[in-house]
N, C-alpha and C positions, 0 to 999 in steps of 0.2 A: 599806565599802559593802555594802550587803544584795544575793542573788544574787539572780537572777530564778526560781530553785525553789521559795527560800525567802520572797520575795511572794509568790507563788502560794499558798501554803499558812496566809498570814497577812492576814485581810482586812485590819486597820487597813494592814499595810505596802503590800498591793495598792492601795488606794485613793487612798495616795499621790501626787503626780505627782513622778518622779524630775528633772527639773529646779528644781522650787523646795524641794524636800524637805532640810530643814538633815541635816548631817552628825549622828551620836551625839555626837563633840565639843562642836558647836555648843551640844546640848542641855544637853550638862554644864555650860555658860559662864554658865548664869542661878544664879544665888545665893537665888532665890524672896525677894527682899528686898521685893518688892511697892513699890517705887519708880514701876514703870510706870503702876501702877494711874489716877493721875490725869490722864494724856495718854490712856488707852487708848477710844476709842470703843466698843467691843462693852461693856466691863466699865462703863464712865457710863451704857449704855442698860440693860443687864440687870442691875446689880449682884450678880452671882451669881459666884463664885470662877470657876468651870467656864468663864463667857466670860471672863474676863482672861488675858492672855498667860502668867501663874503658873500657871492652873490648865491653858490648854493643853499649856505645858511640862510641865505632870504627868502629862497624857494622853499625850501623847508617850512619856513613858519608860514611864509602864505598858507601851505599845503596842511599842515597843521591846524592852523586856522580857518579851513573851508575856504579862505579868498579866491584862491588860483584856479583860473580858466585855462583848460588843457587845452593847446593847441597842438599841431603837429609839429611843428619847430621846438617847443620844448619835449614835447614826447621825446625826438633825437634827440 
């Protein structure tokens, strides 16, 4: 589990809410097989990778990972 120094210093992990926020395990457990894709509401309205559960799981681990540059379009 991430410390509370270390949100602080990371807005994606700040913004988090630590009760519904999956584990790093969790994140690893998707295989990005895009199986979801046809049940998933956001990804049937937007068609865009980014709303699908895959491409959140991607955001995720950038975000995770320190990669991910915050812009205002993913902010929304």
């Amino acid at each position: 589990m991430t410390g509370s120094n270390e949100k602080k210093g990371n807005p994606v992990l700040a913004s988090l809410n630590t009760l519904t926020r999956p584990s790093e395990d969790e994140y690893l457990n998707c295989i990005r097989c895009g199986l979801c894709l046809a049940v998933c509401p956001t990804y049937r309205e937007y068609l865009t990778e980014t709303a699908s559960p895959r491409g959140r799981v991607a955001l995720a681990r950038k975000g995770l990972e320190g990669d991910l540059d915050l812009s205002s379009n993913l902010i929304e």
